[in-house]
C-alpha positions as CSV (number, residue, x, y, z in Angstrom):
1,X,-24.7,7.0,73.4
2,X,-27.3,8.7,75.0
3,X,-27.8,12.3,76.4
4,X,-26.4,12.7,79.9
5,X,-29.3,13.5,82.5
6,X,-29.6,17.5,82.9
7,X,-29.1,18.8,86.5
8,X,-29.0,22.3,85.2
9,X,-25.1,22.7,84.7
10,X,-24.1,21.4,88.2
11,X,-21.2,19.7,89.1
12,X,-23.9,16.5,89.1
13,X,-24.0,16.8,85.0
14,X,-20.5,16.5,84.5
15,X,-20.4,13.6,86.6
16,X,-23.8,12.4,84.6
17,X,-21.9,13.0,81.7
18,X,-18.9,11.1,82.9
19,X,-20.5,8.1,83.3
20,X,-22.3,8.1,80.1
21,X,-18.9,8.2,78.3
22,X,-17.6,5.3,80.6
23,X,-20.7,3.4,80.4
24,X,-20.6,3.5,76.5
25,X,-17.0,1.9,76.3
26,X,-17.6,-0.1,79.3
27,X,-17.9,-3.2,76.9
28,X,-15.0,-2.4,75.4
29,X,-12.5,-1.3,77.8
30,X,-9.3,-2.4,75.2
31,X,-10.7,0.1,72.1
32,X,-10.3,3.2,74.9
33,X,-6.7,3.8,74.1
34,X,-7.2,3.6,70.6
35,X,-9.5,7.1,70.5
36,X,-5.9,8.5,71.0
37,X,-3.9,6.5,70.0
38,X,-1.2,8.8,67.6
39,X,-0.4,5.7,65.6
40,X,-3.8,5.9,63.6
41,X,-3.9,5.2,60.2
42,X,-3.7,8.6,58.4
43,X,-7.0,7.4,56.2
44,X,-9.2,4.7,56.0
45,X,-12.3,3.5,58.2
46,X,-10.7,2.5,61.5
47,X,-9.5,6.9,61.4
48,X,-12.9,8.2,59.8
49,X,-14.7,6.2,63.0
50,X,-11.8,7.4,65.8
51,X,-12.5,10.7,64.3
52,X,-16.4,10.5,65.1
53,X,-16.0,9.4,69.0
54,X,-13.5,11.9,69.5
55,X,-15.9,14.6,67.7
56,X,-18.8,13.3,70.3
57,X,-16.3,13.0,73.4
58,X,-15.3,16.8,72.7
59,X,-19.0,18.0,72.2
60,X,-19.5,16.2,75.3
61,X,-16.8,17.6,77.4
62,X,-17.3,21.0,75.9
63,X,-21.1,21.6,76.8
64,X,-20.7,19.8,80.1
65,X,-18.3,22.0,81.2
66,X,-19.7,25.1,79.9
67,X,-23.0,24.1,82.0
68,X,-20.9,23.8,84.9
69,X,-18.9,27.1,84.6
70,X,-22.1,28.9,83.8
71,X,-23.4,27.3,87.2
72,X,-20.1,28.5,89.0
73,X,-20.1,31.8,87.2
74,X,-23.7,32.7,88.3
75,X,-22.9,30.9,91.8
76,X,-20.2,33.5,92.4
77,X,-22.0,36.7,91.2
78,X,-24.8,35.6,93.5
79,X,-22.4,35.3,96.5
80,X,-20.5,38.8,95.2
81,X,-23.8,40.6,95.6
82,X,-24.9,38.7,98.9
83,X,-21.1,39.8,99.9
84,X,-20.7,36.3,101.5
């Protein structure tokens, strides 16, 4: 999986980011549901690799959407002290 484009934390990235996760289990639309699937084996191969996508997905989704609060954050206080 490659590393979304950066657009600086804007509502673009998470949308960059997105499609990066869609495009990398594009070829295998049916394995999807198994990244959350409950009925995982407890141990084994088939849980240690669920494990590593949902570690990435969550890394993912976590820094996009730090980027893109940061952005809003800083989009606000810059509106707060415009007093728009």
């Amino acid at each position: 999986m490659s590393a979304a484009p950066s657009r600086g934390g804007s509502t673009g990235h998470a949308i960059d980011t997105l499609a990066e996760i869609f495009a990398a289990v594009e070829h295998c639309r049916y394995a999807w549901p198994a990244l959350y699937d409950p009925a995982l084996p407890p141990v084994g191969e088939t849980r240690d690799a669920v494990n590593l996508y949902r570690g990435r997905l969550a890394t993912m989704g976590a820094a996009g959407a730090a980027q893109l609060l940061t952005h809003v954050g800083r989009r606000g206080a810059a509106l707060r002290a415009t007093g728009e």
